[in-house]
C-alpha positions in Angstrom: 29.0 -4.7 52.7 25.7 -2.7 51.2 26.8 0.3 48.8 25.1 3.1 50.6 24.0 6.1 48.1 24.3 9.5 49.4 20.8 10.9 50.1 21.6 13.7 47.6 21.6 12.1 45.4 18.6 10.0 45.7 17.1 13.7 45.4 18.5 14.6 42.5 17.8 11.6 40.8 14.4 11.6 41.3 14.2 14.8 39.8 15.9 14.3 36.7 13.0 14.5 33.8 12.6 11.2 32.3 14.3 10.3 29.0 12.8 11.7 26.1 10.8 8.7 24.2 12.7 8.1 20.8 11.1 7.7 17.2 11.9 6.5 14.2 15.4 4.8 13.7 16.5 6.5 17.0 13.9 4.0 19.1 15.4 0.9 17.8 16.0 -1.3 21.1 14.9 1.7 23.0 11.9 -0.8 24.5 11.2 -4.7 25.4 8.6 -6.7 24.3 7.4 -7.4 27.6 6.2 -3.3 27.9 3.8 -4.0 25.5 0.0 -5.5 25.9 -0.1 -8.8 24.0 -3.4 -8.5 21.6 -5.0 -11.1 23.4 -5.3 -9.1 26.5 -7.5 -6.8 24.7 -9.9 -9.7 23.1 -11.8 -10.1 26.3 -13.4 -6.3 26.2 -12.6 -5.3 22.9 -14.2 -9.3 20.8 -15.6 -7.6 17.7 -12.5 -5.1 17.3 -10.1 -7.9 17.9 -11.6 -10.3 15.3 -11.5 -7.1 12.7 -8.1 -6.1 13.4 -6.9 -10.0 13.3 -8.6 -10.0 10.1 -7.0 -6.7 8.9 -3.4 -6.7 7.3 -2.5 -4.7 10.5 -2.4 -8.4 11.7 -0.5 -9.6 9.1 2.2 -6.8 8.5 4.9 -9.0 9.5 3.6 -13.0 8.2 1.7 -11.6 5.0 3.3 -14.4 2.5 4.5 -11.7 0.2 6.4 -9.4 2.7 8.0 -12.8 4.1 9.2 -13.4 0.9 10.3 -9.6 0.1 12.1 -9.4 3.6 13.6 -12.7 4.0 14.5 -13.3 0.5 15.4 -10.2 -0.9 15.9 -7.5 1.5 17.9 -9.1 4.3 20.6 -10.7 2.0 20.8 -7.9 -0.1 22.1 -5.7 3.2 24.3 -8.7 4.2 26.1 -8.2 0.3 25.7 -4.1 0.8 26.0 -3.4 4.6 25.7 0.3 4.2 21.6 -0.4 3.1 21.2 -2.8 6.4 19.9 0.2 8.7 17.3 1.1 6.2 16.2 -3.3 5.7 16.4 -3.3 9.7 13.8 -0.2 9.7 11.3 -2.5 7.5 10.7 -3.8 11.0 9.7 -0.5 12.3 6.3 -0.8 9.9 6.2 -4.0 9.5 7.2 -5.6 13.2 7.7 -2.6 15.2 7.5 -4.1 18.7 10.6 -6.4 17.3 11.8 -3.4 16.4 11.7 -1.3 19.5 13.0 -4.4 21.4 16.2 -4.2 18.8 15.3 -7.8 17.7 15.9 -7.4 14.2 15.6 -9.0 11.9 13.4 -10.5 13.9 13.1 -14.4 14.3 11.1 -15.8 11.3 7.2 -15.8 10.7 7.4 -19.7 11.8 9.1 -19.3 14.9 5.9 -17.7 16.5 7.8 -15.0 18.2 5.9 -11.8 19.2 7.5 -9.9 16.3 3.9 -12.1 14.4 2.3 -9.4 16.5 2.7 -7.2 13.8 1.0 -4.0 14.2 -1.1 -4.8 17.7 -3.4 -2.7 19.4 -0.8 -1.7 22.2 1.5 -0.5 19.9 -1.5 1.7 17.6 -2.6 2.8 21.5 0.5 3.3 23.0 1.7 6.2 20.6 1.5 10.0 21.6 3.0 11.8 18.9 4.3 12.0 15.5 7.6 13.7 15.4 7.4 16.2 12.9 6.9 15.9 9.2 4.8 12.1 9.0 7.9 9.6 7.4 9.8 6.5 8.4 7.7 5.1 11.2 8.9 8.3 13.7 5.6 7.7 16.0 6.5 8.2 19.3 5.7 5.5 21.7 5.2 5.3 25.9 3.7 2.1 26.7 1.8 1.5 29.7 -1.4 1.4 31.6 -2.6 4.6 29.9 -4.0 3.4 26.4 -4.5 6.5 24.2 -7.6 7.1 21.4 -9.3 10.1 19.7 -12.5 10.0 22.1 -12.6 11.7 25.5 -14.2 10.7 29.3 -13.6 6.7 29.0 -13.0 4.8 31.6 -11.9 1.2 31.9 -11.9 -1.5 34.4 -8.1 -2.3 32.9 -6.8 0.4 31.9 -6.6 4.3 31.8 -7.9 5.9 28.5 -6.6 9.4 27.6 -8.0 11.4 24.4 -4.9 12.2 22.1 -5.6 14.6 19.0 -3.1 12.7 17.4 -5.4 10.0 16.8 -7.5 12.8 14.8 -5.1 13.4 12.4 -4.2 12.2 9.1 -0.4 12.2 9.8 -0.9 9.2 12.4 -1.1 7.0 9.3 1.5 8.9 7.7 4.4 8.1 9.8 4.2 4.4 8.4 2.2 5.5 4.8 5.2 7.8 4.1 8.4 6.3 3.4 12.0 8.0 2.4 14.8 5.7 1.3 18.7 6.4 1.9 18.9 7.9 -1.5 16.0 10.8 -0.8 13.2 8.8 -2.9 9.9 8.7 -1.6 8.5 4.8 -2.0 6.1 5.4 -0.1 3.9 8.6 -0.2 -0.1 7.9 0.3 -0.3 10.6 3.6 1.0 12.9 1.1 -0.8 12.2 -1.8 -4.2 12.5 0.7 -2.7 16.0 1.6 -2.1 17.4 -1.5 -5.4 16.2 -2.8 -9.2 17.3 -2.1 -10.2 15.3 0.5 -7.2 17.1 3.1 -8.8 20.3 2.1 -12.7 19.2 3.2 -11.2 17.8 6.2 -12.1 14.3 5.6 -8.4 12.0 7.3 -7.3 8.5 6.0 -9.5 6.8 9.1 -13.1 8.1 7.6 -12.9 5.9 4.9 -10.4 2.8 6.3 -11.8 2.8 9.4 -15.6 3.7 9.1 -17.6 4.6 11.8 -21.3 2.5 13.2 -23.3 2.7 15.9 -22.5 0.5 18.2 -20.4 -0.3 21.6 -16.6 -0.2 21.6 -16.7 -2.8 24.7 -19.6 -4.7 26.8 -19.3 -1.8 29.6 -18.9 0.9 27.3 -22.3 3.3 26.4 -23.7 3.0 22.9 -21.8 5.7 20.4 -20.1 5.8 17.6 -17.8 3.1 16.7 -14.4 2.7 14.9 -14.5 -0.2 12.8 -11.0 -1.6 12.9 -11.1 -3.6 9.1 -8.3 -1.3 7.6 -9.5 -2.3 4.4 -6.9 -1.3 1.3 -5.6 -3.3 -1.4 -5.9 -5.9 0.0 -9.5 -6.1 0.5 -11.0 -6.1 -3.0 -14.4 -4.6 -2.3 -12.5 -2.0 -1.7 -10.5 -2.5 -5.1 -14.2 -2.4 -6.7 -15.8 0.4 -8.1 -12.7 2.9 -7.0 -12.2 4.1 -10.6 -15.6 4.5 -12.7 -14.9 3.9 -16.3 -17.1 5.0 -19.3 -16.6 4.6 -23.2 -17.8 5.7 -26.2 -17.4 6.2 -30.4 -16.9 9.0 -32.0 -19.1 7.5 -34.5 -21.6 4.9 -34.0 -22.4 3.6 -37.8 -18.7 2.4 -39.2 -18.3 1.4 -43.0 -16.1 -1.5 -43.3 -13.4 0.0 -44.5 -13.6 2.8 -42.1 -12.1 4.0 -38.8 -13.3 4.7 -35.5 -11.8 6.0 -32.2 -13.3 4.9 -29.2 -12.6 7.1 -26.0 -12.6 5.7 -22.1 -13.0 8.0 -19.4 -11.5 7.3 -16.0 -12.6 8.8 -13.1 -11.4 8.6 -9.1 -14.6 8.6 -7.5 -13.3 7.0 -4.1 -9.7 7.0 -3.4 -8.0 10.1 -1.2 -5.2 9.2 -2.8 -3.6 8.0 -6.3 -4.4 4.7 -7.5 -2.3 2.5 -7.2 -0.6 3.8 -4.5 1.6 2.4 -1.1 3.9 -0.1 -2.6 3.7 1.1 -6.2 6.6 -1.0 -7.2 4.9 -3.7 -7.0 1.3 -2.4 -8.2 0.1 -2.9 -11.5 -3.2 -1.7 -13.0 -4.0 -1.5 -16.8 -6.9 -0.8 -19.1 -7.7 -3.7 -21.5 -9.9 -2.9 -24.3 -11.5 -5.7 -26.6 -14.1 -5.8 -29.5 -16.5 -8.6 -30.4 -18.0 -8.9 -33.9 -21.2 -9.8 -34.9 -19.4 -13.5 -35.6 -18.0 -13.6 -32.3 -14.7 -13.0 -33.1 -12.3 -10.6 -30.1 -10.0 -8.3 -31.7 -7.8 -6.4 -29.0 -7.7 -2.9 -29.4 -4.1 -1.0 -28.5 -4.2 2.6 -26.6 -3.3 5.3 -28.5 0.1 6.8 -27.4 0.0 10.4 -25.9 3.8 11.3 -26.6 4.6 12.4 -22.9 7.6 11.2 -21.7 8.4 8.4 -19.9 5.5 7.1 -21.7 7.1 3.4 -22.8 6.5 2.6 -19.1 2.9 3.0 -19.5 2.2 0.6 -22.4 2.7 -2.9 -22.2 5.3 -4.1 -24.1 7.8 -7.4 -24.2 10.6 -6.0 -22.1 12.7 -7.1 -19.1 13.1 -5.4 -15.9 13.6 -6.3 -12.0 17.5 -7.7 -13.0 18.5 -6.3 -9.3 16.8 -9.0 -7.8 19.7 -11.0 -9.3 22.1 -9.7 -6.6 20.4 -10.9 -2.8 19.6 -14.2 -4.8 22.9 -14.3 -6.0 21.9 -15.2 -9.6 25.4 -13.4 -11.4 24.5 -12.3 -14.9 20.5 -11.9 -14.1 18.7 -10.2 -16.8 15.7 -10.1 -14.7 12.1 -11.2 -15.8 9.3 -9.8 -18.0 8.3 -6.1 -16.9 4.5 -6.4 -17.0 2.8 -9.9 -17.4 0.2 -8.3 -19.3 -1.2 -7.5 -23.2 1.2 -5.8 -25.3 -0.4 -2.6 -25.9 -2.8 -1.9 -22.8 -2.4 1.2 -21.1 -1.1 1.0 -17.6 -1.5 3.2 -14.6 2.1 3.1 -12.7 4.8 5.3 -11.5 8.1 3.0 -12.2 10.9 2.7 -9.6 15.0 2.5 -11.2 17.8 1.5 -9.7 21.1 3.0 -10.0 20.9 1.8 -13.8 17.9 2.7 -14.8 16.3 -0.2 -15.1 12.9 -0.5 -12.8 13.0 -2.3 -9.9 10.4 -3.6 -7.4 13.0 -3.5 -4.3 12.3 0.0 -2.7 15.2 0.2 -0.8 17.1 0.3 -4.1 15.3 2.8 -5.2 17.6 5.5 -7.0 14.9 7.4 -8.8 11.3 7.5 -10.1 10.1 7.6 -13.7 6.7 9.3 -14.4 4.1 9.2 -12.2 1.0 8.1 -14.7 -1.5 6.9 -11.8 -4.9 7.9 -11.3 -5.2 11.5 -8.8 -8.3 12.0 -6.5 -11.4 12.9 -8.4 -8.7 13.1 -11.4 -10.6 11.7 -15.1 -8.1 10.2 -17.3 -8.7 10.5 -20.8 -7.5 7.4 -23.1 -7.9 7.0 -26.8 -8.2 3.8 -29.2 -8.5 4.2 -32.8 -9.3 1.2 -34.7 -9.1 0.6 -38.4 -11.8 -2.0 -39.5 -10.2 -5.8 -39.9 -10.6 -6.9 -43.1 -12.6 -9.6 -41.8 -15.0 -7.8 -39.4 -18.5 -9.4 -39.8 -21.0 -6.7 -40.8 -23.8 -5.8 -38.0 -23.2 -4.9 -34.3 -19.6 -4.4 -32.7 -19.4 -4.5 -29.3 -16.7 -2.7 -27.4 -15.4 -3.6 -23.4 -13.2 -1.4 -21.3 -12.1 -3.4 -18.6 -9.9 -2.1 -16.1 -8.0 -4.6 -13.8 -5.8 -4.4 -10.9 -2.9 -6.8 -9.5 -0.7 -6.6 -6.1 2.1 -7.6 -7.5 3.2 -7.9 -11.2 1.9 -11.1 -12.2 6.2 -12.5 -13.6 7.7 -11.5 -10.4 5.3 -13.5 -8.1 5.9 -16.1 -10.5 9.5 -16.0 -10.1 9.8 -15.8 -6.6 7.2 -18.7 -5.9 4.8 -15.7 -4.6 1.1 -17.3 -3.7 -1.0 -16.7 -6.4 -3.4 -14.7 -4.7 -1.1 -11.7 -4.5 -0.8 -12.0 -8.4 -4.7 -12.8 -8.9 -6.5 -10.3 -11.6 -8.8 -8.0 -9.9 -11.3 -6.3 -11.9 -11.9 -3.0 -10.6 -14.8 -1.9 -13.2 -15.8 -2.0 -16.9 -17.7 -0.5 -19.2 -19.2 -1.2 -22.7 -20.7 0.4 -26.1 -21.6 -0.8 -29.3 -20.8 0.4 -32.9 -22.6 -1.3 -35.8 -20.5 -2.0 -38.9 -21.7 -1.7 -42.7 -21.0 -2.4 -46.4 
């Protein structure tokens, strides 16, 4: 017998307002896969912005070596030994694979099973979003997939698909809903949206996408009128032109003629010519970036010159030094009695731009999720100049004649011991030098 429904109610069904799209941790599961565009569907139009974004980490958010390793090895059995931190490890996923995500597959099957959560961050899902509900944080984008594909220019037209301009897509706080991240325990891990709005740049009116997603002339797709294009290349930290050149460095003497038996102080300036945002920034738990200043004698000979300490506080995390840290990995590895590995990798001494993460015993950390507070935030502002100090009493053996002096200022992804640890690929770990600078002093008897 067929179930008859009462016309009625047919009408006042079909004008109930549709379901209010979720974000954030509401719109786990809230989705399939299948409503969302595979990226391949886009390659035939869009070639030259496909083969940028599969070059981009956008691509990679999910299979990226490093975040494997973080997520599988780390985050996911630590929320199987602490339950109570397994929403926050699941929302990873709404960054990192937020189509699995949205279909509630988490954690999603891993990198080698080929699943669509290896889409990572694909053009449907960047397309499909509307809105950003309120203050940008935790991946609460709205998203209402479909044939209407959303951007930031007006009067397109597609043989596939409708396009609809969205101002959202004009607005730094787009990038901030994924660059801005809150923990269970109120810490921001995440804060680059932020630090671009509380800096310069916000107040020109120059967003995240001028200078991560820079425009040419050109044509977004073979039908599409010459204009103004979008380059989808994302570049970051990852990329290290990018990395190149962002802080200008300088150094000079205070004197430039030295008796042997005297003392000079050297001075390095560092300036943020580039960056919107503090360097390092994202994942600054894992960032590490240090100035390393050397002298080389007439002979030859290196002598490495320690910074001179400013007294601020928190300032031990800012020097090199041979300490431990990281002993919380000890708990998802299961490693009882871990005292953790060495804190820096680098030379005792050099100054180090960082903002340290604790956990709950104040010891740093690189696992954001256990996060329970921050220590002092000594990285690089935009257009900030840092001022460092090195005062160097003539060795006894110094060869007399022309001294010369190198700033160097270098940058890792991740802190050189804890790749090592963790079997990490050493091109996360790999020293980057972002710029350098020299001066000369000439020593006399």
């Amino acid at each position: 017998m067929k179930t008859r429904i009462p016309v009625l109610l047919l009408v006042f069904m079909a004008v109930l307002p549709a379901a209010e799209p979720a974000s954030g941790k509401d719109a786990l599961g809230s989705l399939r896969y299948e409503d969302f565009e595979k990226p391949k569907a886009c390659k035939s139009c869009h070639t030259r912005i496909y083969q940028q974004w599969q070059q981009a980490m956008m691509s990679q958010a999910y299979t990226h070596h490093w975040d494997e390793i973080e997520y599988w090895d780390l985050a996911v059995p630590h929320a199987e030994k602490h339950p109570e931190l397994k929403a926050t490890v699941d929302g990873c996923n709404g960054c990192h694979a937020p189509l699995a995500y949205l279909a509630g597959d988490v954690p999603p099957p891993r990198p080698e099973e080929n699943s669509r959560a290896n889409e990572s961050v694909s053009c449907d899902l960047c397309h499909s979003i509307t809105a950003v509900d309120g203050q940008p944080v935790n991946f609460n984008w709205v998203s209402e997939p479909g044939r209407t594909k959303y951007g930031a220019k007006e009067g397109l037209e597609s043989p596939h698909h409708i396009t609809k301009f969205n101002d959202i897509y004009t607005v730094s706080e787009y990038c901030g809903s994924c660059h801005n991240e809150q923990n269970d325990f109120g810490i921001w891990v995440k804060s680059t949206q932020i630090e671009w709005e509380e800096g310069p740049y916000a107040e020109q009116g120059v967003p995240c996408f001028v200078c991560h997603m820079p425009k040419a002339p050109g044509r977004s797709a073979p039908m599409a009128e010459e204009g103004m294009v979008a380059q989808h290349v994302f570049l970051g930290a990852h990329n290290e032109a990018k990395l190149k050149s962002a802080i200008e460095v300088s150094i000079h003497p205070d004197e430039k003629v030295i008796p042997y038996d005297g003392t000079v102080t050297f001075q390095v300036e560092l300036f943020n010519a580039k960056a919107g945002h503090k360097v390092p920034t994202g994942s600054v738990e894992d960032r590490i970036m240090w100035l390393d200043v050397r002298a080389v004698d007439a002979n030859g000979k290196e002598y490495h010159l320690p910074v001179d300490k400013k007294g601020f506080e928190g300032e031990a995390y800012t020097i090199a030094a041979d300490a431990l840290a990281y002993r919380d990995m000890g708990i998802p590895l299961g490693r009882e009695g871990f005292e953790g590995v060495q804190r820096d990798g680098v030379p005792a001494g050099n100054r180090i731009f960082r903002m340290p993460y604790f956990d709950e015993d104040g010891i740093m950390t690189i696992m954001q999720w256990n996060t329970h507070s921050l220590g002092v935030d000594y990285r690089i502002g935009p257009r900030e100049t840092k001022l460092e100090h090195f005062t160097w009493e003539m060795p006894y053996d110094v060869a007399f004649g022309d001294v010369t002096v190198t700033a160097r200022l270098n940058y890792q992804k991740l802190v050189k011991p804890v790749a090592d640890f963790l079997e990490v690929p050493e091109d996360e770990s790999e020293v980057i030098l972002i710029n350098e600078a020299s001066t000369t002093i000439e020593v006399y008897d």
